[in-house]
Every structure is written in C-alpha cells, then in structure tokens.
Biopython code that builds the backbone (N, CA, C, O; Angstrom):
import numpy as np
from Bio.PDB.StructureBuilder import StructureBuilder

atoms = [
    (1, "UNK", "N", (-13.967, -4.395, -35.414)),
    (1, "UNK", "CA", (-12.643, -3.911, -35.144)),
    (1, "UNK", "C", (-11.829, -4.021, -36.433)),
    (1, "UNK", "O", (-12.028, -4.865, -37.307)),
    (2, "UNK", "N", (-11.124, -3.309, -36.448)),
    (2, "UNK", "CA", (-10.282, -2.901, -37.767)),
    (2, "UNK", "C", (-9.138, -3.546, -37.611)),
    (2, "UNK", "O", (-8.819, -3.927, -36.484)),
    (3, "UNK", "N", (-8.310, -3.784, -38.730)),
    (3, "UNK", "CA", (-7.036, -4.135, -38.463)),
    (3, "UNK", "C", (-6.166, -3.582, -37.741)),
    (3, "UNK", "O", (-5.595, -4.026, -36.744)),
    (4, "UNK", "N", (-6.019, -2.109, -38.510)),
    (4, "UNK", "CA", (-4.923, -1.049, -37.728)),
    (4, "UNK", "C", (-5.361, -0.881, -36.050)),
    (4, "UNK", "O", (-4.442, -0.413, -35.377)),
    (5, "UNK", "N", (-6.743, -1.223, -35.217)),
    (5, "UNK", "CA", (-6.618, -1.482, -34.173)),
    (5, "UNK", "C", (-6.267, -2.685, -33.427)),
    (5, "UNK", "O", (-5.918, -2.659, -32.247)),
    (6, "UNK", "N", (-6.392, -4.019, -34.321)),
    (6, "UNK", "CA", (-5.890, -4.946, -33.502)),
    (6, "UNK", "C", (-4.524, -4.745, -33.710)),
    (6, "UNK", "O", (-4.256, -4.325, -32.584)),
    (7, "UNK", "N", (-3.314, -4.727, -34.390)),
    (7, "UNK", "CA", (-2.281, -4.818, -34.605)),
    (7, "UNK", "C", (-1.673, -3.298, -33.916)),
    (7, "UNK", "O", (-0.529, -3.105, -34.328)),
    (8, "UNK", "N", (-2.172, -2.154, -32.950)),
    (8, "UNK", "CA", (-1.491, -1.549, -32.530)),
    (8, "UNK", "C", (-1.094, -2.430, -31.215)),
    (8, "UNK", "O", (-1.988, -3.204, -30.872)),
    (9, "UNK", "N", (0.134, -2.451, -30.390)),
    (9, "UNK", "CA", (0.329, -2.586, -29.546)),
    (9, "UNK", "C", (-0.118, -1.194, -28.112)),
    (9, "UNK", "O", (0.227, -0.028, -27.917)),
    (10, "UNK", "N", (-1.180, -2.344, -27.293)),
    (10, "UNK", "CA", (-1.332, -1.362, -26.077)),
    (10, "UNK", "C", (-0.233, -1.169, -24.718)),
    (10, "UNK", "O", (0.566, -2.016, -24.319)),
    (11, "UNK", "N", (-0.386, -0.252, -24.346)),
    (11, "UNK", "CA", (0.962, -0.327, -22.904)),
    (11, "UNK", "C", (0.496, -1.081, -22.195)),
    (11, "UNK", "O", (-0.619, -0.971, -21.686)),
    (12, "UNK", "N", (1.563, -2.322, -21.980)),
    (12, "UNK", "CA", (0.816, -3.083, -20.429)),
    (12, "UNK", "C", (0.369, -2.339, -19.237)),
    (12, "UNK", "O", (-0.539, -2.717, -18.497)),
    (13, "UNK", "N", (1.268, -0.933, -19.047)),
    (13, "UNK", "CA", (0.609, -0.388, -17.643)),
    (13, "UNK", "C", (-0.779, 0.281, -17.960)),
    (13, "UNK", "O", (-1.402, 0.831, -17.052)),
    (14, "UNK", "N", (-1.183, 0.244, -19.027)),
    (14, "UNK", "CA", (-2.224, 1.095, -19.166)),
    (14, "UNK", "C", (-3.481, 0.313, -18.812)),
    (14, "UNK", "O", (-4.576, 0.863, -18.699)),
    (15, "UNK", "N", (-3.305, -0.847, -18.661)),
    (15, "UNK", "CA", (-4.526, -1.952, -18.698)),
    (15, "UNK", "C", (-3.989, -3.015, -16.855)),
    (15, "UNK", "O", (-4.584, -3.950, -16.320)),
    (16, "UNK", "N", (-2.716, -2.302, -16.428)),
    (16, "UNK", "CA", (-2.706, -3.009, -15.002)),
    (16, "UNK", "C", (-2.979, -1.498, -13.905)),
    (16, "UNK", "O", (-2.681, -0.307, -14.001)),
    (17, "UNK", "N", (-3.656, -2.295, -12.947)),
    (17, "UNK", "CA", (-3.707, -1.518, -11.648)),
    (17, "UNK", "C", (-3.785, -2.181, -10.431)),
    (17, "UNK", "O", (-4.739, -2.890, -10.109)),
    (18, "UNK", "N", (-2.812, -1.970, -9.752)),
    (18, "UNK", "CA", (-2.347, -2.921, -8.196)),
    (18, "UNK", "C", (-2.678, -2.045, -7.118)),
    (18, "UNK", "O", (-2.113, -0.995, -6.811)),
    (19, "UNK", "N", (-3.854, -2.707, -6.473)),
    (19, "UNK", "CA", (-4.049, -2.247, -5.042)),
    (19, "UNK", "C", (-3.629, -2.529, -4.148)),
    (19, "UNK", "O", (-4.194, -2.214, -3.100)),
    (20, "UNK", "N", (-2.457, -3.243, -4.141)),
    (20, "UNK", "CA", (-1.315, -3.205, -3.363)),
    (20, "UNK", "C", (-0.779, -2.190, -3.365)),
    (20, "UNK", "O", (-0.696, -1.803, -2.199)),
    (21, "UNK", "N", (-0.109, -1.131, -4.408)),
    (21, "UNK", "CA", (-0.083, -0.031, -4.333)),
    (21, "UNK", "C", (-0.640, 1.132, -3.461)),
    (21, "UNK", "O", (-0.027, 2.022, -2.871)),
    (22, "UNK", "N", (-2.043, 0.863, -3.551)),
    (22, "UNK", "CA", (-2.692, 1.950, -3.026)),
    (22, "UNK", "C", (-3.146, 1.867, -1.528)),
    (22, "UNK", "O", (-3.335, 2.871, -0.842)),
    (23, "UNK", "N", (-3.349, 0.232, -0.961)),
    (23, "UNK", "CA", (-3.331, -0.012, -0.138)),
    (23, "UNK", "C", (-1.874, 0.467, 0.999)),
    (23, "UNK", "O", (-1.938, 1.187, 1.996)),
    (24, "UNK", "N", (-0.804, -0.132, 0.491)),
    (24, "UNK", "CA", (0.585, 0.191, 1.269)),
    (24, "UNK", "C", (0.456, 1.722, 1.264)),
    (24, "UNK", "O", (0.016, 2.471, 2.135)),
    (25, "UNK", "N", (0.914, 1.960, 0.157)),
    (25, "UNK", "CA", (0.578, 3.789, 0.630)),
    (25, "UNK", "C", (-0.382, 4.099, 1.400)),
    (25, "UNK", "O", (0.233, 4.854, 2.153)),
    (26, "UNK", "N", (-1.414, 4.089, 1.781)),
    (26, "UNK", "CA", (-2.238, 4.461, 2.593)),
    (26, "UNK", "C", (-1.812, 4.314, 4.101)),
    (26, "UNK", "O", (-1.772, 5.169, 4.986)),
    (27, "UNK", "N", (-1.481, 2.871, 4.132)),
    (27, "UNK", "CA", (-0.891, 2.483, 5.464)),
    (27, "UNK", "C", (0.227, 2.343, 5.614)),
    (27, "UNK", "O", (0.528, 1.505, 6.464)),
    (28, "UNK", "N", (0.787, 2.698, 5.261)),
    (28, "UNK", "CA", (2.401, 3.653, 5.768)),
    (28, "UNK", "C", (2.173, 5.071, 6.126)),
    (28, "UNK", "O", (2.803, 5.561, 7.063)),
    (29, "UNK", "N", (1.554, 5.572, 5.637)),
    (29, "UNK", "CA", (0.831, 7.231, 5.721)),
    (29, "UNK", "C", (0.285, 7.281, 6.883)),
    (29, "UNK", "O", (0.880, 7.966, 7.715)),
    (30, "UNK", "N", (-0.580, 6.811, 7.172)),
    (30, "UNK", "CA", (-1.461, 6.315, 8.850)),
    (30, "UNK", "C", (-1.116, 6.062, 9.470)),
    (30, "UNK", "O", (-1.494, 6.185, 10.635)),
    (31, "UNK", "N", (0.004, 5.452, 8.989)),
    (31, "UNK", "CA", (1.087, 4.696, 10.308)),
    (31, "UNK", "C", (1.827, 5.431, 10.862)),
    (31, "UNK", "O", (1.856, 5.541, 12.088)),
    (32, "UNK", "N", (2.729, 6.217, 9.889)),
    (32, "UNK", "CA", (3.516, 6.858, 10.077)),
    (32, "UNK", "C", (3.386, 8.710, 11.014)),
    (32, "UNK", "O", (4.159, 9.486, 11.576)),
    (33, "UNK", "N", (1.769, 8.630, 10.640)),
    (33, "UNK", "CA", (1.112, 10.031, 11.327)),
    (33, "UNK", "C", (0.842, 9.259, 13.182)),
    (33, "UNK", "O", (1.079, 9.761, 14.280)),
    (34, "UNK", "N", (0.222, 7.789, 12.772)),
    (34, "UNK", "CA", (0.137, 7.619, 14.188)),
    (34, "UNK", "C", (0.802, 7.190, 15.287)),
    (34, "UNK", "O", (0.451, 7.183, 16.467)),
    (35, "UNK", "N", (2.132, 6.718, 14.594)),
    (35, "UNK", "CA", (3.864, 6.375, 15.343)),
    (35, "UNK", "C", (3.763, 7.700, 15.596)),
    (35, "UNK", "O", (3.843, 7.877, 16.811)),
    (36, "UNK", "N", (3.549, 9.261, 14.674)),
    (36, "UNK", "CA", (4.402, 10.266, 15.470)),
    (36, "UNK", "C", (3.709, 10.449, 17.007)),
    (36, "UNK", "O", (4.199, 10.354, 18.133)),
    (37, "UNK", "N", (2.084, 10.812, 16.439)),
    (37, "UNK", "CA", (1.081, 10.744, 17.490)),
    (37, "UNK", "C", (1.689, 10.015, 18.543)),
    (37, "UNK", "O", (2.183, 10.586, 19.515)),
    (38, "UNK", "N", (1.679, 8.719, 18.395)),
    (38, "UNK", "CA", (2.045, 8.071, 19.868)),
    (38, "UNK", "C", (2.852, 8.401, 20.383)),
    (38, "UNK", "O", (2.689, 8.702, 21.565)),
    (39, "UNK", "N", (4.426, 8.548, 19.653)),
    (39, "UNK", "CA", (5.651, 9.076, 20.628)),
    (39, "UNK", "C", (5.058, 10.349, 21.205)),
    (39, "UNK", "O", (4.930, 10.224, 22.423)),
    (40, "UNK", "N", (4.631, 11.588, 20.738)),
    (40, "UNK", "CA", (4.115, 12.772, 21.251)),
    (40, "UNK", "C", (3.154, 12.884, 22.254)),
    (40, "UNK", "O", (2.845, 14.001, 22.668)),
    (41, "UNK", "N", (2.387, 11.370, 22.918)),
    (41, "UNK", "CA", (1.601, 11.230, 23.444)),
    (41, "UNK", "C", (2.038, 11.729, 24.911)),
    (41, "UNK", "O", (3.096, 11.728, 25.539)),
    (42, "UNK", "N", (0.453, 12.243, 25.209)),
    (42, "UNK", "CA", (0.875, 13.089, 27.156)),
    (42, "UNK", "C", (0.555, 11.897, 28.054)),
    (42, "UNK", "O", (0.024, 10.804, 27.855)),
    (43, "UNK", "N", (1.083, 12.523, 29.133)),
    (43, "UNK", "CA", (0.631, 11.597, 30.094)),
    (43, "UNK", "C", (-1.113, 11.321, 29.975)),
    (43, "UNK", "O", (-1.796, 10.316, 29.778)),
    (44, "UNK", "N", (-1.307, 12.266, 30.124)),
    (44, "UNK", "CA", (-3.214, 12.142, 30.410)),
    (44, "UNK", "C", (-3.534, 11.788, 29.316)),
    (44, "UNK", "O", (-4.667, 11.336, 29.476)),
    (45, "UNK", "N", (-3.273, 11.695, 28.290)),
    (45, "UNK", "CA", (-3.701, 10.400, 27.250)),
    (45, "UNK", "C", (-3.522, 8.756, 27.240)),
    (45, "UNK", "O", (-4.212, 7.856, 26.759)),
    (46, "UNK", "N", (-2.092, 8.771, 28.103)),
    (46, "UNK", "CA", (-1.754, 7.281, 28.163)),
    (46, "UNK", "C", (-2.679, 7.026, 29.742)),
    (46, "UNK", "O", (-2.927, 5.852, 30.017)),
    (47, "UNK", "N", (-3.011, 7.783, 30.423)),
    (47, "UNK", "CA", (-4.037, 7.729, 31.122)),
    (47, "UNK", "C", (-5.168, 7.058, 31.000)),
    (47, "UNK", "O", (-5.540, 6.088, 31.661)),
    (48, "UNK", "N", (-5.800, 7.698, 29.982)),
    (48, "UNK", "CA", (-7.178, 7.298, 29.472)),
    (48, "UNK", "C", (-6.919, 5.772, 29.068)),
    (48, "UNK", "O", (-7.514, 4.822, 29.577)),
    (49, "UNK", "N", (-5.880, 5.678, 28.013)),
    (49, "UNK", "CA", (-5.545, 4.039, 27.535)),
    (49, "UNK", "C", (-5.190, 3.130, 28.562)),
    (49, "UNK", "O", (-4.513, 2.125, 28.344)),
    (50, "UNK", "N", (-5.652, 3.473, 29.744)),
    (50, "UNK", "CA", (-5.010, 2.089, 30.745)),
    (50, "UNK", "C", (-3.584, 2.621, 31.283)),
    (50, "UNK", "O", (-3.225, 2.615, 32.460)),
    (51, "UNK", "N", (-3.006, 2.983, 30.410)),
    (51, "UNK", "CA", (-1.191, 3.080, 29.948)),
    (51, "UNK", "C", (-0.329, 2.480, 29.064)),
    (51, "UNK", "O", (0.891, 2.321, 29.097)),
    (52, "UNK", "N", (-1.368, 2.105, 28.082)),
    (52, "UNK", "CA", (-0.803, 1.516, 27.193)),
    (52, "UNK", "C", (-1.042, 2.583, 25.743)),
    (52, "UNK", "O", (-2.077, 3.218, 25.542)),
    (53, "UNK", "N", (-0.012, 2.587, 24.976)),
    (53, "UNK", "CA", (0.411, 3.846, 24.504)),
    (53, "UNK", "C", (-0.398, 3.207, 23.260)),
    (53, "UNK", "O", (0.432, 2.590, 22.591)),
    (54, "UNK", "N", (-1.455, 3.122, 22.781)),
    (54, "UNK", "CA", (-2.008, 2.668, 21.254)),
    (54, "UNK", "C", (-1.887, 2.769, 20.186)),
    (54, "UNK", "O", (-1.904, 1.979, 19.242)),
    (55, "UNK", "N", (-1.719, 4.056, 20.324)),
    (55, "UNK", "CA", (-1.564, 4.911, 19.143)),
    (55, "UNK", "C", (0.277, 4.524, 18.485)),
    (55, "UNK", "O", (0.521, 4.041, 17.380)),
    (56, "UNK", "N", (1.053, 4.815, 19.277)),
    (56, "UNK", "CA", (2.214, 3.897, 18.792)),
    (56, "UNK", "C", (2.491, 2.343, 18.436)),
    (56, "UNK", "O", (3.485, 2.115, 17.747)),
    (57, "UNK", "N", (1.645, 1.199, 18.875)),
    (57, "UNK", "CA", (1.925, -0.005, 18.228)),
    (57, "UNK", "C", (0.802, -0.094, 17.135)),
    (57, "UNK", "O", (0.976, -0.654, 16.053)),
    (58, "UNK", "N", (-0.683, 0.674, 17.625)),
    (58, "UNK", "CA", (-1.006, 0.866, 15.930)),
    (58, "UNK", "C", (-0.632, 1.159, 14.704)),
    (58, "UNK", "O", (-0.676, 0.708, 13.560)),
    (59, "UNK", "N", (-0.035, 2.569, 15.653)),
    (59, "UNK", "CA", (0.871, 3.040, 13.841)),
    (59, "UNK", "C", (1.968, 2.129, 13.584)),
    (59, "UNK", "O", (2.107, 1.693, 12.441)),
    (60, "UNK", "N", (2.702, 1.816, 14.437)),
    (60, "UNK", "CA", (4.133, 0.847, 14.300)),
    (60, "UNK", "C", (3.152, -0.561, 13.144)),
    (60, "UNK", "O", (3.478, -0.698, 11.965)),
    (61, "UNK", "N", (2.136, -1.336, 13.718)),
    (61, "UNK", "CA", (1.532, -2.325, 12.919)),
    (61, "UNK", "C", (1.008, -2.039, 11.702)),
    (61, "UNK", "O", (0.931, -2.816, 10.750)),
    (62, "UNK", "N", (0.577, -0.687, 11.759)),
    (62, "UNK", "CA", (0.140, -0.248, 10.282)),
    (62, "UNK", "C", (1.243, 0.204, 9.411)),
    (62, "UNK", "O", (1.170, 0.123, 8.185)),
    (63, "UNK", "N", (2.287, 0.689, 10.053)),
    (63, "UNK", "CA", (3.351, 1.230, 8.867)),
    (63, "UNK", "C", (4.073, -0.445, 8.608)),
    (63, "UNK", "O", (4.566, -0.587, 7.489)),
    (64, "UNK", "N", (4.140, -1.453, 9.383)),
    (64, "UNK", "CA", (4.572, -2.749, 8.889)),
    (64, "UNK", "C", (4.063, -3.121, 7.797)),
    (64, "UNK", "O", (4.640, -3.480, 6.770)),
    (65, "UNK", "N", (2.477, -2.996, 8.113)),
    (65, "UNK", "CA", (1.751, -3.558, 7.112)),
    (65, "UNK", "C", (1.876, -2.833, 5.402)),
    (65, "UNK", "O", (1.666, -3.440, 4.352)),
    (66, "UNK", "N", (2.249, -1.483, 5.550)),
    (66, "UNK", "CA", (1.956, -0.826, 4.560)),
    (66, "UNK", "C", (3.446, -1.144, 3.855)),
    (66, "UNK", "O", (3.513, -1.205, 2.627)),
    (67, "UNK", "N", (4.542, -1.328, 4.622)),
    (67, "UNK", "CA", (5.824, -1.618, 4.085)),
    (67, "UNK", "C", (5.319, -3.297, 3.188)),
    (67, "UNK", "O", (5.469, -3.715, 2.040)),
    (68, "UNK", "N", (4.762, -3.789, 4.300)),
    (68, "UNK", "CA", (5.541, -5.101, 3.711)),
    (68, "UNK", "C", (4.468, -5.004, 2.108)),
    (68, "UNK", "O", (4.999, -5.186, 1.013)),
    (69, "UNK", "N", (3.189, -4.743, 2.222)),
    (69, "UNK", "CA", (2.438, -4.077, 0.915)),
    (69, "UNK", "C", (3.212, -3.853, -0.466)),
    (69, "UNK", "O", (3.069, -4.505, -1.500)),
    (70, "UNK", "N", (4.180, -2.626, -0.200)),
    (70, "UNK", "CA", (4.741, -1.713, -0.983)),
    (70, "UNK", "C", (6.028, -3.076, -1.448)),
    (70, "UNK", "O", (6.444, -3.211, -2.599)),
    (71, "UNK", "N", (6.414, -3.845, -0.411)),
    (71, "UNK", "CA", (7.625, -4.648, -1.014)),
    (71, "UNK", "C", (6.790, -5.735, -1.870)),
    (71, "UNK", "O", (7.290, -6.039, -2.953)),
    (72, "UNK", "N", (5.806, -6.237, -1.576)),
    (72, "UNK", "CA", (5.599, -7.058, -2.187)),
    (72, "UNK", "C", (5.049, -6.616, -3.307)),
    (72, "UNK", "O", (4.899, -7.517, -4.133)),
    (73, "UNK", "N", (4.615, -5.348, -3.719)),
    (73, "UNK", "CA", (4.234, -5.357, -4.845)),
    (73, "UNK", "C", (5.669, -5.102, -5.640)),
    (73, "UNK", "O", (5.723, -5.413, -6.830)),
    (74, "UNK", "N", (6.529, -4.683, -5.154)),
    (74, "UNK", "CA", (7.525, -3.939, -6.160)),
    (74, "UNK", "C", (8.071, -5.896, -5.840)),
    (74, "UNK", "O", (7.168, -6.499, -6.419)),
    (75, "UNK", "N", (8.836, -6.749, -5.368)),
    (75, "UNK", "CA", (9.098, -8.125, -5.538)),
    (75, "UNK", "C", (7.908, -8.981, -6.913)),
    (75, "UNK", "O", (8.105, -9.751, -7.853)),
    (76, "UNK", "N", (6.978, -8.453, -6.453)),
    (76, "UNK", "CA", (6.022, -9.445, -7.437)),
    (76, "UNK", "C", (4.791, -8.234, -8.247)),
    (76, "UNK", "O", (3.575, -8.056, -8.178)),
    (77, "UNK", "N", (5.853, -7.660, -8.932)),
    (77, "UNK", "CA", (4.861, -6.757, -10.167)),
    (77, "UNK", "C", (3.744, -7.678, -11.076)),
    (77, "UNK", "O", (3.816, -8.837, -11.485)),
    (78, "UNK", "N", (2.526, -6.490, -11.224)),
    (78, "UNK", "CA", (1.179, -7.576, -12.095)),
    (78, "UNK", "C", (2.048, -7.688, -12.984)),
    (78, "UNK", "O", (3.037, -6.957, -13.029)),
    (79, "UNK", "N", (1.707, -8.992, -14.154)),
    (79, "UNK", "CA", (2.002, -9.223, -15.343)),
    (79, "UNK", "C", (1.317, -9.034, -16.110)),
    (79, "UNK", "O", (0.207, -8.757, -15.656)),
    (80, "UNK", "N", (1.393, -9.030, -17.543)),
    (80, "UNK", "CA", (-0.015, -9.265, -18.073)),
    (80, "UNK", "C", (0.241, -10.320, -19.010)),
    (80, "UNK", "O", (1.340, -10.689, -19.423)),
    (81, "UNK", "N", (-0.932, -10.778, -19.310)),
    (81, "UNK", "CA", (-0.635, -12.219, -20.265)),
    (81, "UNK", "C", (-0.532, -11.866, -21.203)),
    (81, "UNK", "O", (-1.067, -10.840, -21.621)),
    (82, "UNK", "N", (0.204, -12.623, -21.845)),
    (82, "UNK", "CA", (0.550, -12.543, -23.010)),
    (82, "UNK", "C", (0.029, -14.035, -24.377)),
    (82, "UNK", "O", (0.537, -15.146, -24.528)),
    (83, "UNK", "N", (-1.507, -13.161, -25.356)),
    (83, "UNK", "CA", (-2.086, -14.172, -25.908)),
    (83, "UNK", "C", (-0.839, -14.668, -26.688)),
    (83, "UNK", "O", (0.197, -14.111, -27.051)),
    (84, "UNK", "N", (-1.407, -16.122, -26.825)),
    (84, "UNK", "CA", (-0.903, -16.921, -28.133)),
    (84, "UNK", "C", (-0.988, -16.640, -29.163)),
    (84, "UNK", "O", (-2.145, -16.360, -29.480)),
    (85, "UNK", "N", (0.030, -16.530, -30.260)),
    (85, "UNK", "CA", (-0.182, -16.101, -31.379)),
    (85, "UNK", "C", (-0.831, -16.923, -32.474)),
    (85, "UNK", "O", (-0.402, -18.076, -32.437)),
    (86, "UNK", "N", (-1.592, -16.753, -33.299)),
    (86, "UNK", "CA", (-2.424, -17.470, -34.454)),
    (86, "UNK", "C", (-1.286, -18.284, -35.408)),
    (86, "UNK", "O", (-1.653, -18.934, -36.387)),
]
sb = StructureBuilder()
sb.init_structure("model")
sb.init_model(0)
sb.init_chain("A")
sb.init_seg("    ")
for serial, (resi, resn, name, xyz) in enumerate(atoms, 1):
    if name == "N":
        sb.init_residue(resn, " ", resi, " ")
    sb.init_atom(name, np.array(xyz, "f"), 0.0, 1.0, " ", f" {name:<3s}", serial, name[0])
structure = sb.get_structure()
C-alpha cells in the first residue's frame, strides 16, 4: 500500500451497512399491506379464521416491529471506529 492510499480519507458510510434498515423497511411494508388486507377483510374470510381477523394484528405487529426497527436505527446510528493515531 502506498502512501497516497493510506492517507486518503474513506467515507464512513461507504464501509457501514445497517440491517436494521432493511429489516424495518421490509416490515413496515408487510405490515402495512396486511393492516390494509385485514381492515378489507369479508365476512367469509373472518369465517375461515375462527373470527379472528389475523391478518390485521399481524400486520398491526409487524408494522410495530418495523417502526420500532427504523427508530432505533435512526436513535442509535452505526459508528465507525475511529483508529488511534501513531
């Protein structure tokens, strides 16, 4: 390695990736398709479920999950370390 490459500075985001990110998005997305699903649900579907509407406290639990995801990554962003200098 050369000098002029150790002494460039790299972008910290270029070297972080949070699957918290990608996780919350996902499940807010799912959630949010299967909250609509459930409210839209027919009778003869809540039929089949016993009468218990699934598809709405699934999505309701999955869009929680995907929120609380998305907050915690934006509350507690990766860091990156930062070496000691010589």
């Amino acid at each position: 390695m050369s000098n002029e490459e150790s002494s460039t500075p790299e972008s910290a985001s270029s070297k972080l990736f949070d699957l918290r990110v990608l996780i919350g998005g996902l499940f807010t997305v799912y959630g949010v398709v299967l909250t609509i699903v459930g409210i839209l649900a027919s009778e003869a579907a809540l039929a089949k479920a016993a009468g218990i509407n699934i598809n709405l406290w699934m999505g309701l639990g999955m869009l929680a999950l995907g929120v609380f995801f998305l907050f915690w990554w934006r509350l507690r962003p990766l860091q990156r370390d930062v070496p000691p200098s010589d």
